[in-house]
C-alpha positions in Angstrom: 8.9 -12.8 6.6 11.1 -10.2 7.8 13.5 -8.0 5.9 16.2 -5.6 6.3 15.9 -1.8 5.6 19.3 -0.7 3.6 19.2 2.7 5.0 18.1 2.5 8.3 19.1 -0.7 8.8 15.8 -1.7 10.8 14.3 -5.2 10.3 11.1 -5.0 8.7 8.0 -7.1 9.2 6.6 -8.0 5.9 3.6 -9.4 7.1 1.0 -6.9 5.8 -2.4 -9.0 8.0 0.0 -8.6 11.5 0.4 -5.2 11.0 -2.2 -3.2 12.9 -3.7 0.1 11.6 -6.5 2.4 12.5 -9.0 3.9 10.3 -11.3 6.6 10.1 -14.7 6.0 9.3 -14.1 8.2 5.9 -11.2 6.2 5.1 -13.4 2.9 5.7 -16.2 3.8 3.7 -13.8 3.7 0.6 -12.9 0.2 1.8 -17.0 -0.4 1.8 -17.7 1.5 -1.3 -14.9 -1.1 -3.3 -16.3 -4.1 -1.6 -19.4 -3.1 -2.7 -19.4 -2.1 -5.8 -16.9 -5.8 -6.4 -20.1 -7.5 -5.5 -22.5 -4.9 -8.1 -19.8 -6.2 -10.8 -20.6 -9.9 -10.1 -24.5 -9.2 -9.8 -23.8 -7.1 -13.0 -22.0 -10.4 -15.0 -24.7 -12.3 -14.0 -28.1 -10.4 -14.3 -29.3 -8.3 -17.1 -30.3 -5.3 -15.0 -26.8 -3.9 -14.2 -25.9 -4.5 -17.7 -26.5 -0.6 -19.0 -24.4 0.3 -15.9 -21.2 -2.2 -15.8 -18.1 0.4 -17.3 -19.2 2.9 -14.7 -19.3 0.4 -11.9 -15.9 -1.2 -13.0 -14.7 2.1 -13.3 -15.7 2.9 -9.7 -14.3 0.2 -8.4 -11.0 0.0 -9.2 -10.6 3.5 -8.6 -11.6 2.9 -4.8 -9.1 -0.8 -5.2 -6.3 1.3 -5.7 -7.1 4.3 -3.4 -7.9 1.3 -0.5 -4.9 -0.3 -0.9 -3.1 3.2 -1.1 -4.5 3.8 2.2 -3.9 0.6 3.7 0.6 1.2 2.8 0.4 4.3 4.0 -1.2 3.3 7.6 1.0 0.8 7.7 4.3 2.8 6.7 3.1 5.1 9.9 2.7 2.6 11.9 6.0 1.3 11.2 7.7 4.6 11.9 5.8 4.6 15.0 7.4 1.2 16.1 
């Protein structure tokens, strides 16, 4: 799906898994450290042990969601300015 920029004009590719970025390995390990702590959640839902601990996890997690995905635009606005 492509769209056009009303400013510049440009055609935009709005295909966000086409787009190809590169990341740091401190920028991935908040990538891991979302997908991780997605999969404590579930182990936390479904066993007693990670009970105590659940708000903190969840709270963990969708901080490093959001930051992910903030890092993810932002490679890809580069990358488009790039282009």
């Amino acid at each position: 799906m492509f769209r056009v920029d009303k400013i510049t004009h440009k055609t935009i590719n709005m295909n966000f898994f086409k787009i190809k970025t590169s990341w740091s390995n401190a920028e991935f390990i908040v990538l891991k450290l979302c997908i991780a702590t997605a999969f404590i959640v579930v182990g936390g839902y479904f066993h007693h042990f990670f009970h105590h601990y659940l708000v903190p996890i969840l709270i963990i997690f969708v901080i490093t969601a959001v930051w992910s995905v903030y890092l993810w635009i932002k490679k890809m606005k580069q990358a488009l300015k790039h282009d």
